[in-house]
C-alpha positions in Angstrom: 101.1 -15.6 -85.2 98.5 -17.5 -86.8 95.2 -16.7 -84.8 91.9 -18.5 -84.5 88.9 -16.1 -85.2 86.4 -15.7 -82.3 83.6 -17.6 -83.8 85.6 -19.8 -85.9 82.6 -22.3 -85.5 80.1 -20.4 -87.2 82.6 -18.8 -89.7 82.5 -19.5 -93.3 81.8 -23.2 -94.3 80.1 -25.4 -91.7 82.5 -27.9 -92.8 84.5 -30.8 -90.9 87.5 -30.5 -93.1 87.7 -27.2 -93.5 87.4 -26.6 -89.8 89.6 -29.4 -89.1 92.3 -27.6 -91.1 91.7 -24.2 -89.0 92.0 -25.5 -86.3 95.4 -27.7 -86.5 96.8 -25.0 -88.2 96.0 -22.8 -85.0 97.4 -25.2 -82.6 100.3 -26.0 -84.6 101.3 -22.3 -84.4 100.2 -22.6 -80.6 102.7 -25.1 -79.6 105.4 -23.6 -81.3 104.8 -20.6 -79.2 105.4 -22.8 -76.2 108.2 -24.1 -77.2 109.7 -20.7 -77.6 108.4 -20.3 -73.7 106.2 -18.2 -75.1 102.7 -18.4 -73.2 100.9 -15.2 -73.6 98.4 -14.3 -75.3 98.4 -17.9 -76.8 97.4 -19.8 -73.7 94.6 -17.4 -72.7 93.0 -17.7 -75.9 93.0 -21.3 -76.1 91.4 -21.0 -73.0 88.8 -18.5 -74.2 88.3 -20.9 -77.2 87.9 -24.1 -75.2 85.0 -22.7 -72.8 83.5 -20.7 -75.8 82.9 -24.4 -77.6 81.9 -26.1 -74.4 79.3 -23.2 -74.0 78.0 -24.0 -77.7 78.3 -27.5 -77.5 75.6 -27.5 -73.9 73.5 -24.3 -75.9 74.1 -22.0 -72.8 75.0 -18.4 -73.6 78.4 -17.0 -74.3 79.9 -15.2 -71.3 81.3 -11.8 -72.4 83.8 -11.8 -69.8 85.9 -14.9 -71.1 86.6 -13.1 -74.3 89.7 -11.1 -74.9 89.8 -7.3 -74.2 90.1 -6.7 -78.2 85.9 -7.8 -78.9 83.8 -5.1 -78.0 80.7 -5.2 -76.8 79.1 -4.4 -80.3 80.6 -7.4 -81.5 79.8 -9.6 -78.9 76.6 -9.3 -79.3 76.7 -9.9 -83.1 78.9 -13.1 -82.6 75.6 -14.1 -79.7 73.0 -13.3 -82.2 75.2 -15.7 -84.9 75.2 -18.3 -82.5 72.0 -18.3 -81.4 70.8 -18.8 -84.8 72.7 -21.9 -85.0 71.6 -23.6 -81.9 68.0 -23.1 -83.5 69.7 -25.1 -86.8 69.6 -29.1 -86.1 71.2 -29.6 -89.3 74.0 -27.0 -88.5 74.4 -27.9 -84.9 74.9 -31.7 -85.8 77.9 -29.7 -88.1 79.3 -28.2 -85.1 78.7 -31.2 -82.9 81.0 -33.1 -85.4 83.9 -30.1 -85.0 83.6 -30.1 -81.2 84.2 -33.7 -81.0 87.2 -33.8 -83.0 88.5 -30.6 -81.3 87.9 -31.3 -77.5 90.6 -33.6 -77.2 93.1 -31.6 -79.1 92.1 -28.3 -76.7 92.7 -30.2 -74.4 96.3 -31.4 -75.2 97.6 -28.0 -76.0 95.7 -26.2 -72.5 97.8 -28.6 -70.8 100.9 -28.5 -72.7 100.4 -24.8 -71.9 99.2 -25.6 -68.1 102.4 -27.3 -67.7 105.1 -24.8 -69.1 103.2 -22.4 -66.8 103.6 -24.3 -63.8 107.4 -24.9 -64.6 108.0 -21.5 -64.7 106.1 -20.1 -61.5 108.0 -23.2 -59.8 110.9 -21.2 -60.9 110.0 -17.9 -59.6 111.0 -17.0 -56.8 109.4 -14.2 -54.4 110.1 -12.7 -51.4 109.6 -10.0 -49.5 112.3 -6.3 -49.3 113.1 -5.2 -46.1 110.2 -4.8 -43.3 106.7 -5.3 -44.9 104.2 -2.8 -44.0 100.1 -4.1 -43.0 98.9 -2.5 -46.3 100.1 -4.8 -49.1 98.2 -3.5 -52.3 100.0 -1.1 -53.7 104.2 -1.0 -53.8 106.9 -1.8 -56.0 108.5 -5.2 -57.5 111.6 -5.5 -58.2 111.8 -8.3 -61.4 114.7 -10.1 -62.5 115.2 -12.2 -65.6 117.3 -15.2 -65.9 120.3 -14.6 -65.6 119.9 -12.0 -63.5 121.4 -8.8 -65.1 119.0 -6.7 -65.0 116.1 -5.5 -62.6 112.9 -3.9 -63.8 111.5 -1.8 -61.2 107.9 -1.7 -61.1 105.0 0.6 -59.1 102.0 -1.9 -58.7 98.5 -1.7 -57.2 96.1 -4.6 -56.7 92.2 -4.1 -56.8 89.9 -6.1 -55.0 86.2 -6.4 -56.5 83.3 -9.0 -56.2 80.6 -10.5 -58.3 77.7 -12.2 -57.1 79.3 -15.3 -56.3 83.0 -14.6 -55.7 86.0 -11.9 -55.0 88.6 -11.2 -57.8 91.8 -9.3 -57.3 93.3 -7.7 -60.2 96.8 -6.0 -60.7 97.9 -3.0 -63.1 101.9 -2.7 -63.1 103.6 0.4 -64.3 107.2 -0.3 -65.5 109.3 2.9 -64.0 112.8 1.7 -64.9 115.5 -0.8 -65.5 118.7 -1.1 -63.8 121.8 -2.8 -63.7 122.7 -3.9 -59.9 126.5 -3.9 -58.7 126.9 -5.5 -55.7 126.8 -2.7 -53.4 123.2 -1.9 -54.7 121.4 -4.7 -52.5 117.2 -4.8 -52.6 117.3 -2.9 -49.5 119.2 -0.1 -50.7 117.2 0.4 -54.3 114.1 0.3 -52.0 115.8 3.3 -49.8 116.2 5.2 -52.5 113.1 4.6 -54.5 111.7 6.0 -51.0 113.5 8.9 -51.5 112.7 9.6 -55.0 109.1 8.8 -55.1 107.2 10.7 -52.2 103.6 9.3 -52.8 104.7 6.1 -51.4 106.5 6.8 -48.1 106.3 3.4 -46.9 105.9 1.1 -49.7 105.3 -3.2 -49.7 108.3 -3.8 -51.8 108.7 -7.6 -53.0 111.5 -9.5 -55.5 110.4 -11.8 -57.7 113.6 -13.7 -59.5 113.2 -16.2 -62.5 115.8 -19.6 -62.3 114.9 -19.8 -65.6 115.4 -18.5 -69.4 112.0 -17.5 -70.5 110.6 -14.3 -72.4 109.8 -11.3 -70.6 106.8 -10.0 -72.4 105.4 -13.5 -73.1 105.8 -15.2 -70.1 107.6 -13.9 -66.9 105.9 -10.8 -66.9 102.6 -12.1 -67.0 103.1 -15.1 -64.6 104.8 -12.5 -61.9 101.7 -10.5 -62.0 99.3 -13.5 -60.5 102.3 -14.9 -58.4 102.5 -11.4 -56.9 98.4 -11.4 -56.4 98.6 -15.0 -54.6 101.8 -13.8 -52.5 100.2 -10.5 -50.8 96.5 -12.7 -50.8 98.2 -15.6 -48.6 99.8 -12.4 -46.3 96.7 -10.5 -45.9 94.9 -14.0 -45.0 
């Protein structure tokens, strides 16, 4: 896939057309990837691209934690230092200034081309809960199934609640354990049963379903969008 460096703005020539034909080269590969229903990691980094040149645009520091997990630290700092010298350079910050004004609008397009394809498939997802639903929710399994629904994937998951100054965040690690092919006398209740029996460190475990209604890529897509569904779904039950 053809990426878009983190500080494509400073990088190489401060000029309009080269930039110009960075970026449409970017988003061209981006919205192919969504017509593929293919929304990961492409629609996180246009995010992280968007609110980086918003950020450069009104001279206010770069946040560390809207980058992607792959930039250290160490080179955060080095891309800060970079663009700090650049806010201090009229001539190169009317540059930029021309680059973000052409590229707002076309950010903005392809977020919500992305925003869009996003919502349609979490429309299509279905959740609900397995059997009787204990008063701890964070941690249990999830039973996943694609369109059309061959398979399941059988997943262990534990959500983590932390705060910030300002707000709480939950976050969600998944551990795939297997993948199964359900006849019809293997009903949700019964793979919970026996997942019970197997697995002894979960004795009574929050077990949830979450079925897609639609085609769409596991890895790129489904996976990913399950995870947060599955946050909001045990947030509105614990509220």
């Amino acid at each position: 896939m053809n990426t878009l460096p983190v500080n494509w703005l400073t990088e190489g020539l401060l000029d309009f057309e080269y930039k110009k034909y960075m970026l449409l080269a970017y988003l061209q590969t981006a919205k192919a990837e969504f017509g593929k229903q293919r929304l990961y990691p492409v629609f996180s980094d246009l995010i992280m691209h968007y609110r980086n040149m918003l950020q450069v645009k009104e001279h206010k520091k770069l946040v560390y934690e809207q980058f992607p997990k792959r930039i250290s630290r160490a080179d955060f700092e080095k891309l800060e230092l970079v663009y700090e010298k650049i806010i201090e350079d009229d001539e190169a910050m009317k540059q930029i200034e021309e680059i973000i004004l052409y590229a707002s609008p076309l950010f903005d397009n392809a977020i919500e081309e992305g925003k869009e394809l996003y919502d349609f498939i979490e429309r299509h997802l279905e959740i609900s809960t397995v059997g009787i639903t204990p008063m701890y929710h964070n941690e249990g399994y999830l039973f996943l199934e694609t369109f059309p629904g061959k398979e399941t994937m059988i997943y262990m998951y534990r959500i983590t609640v932390f705060r910030n100054t300002y707000e709480k965040y939950r976050g969600i690690h998944m551990q795939h354990l297997q993948t199964i092919r359900r006849g019809l006398t293997l009903t949700h209740e019964n793979l919970k049963v026996q997942l019970v029996r197997e697995r002894q460190e979960l004795p009574n475990p929050a077990t949830f379903v979450a079925v897609s209604k639609v085609p769409c890529p596991l890895e790129h897509a489904l996976l990913p969008i399950a995870k947060r569904s599955l946050v909001k779904y045990v947030a509105g039950l614990a509220a």
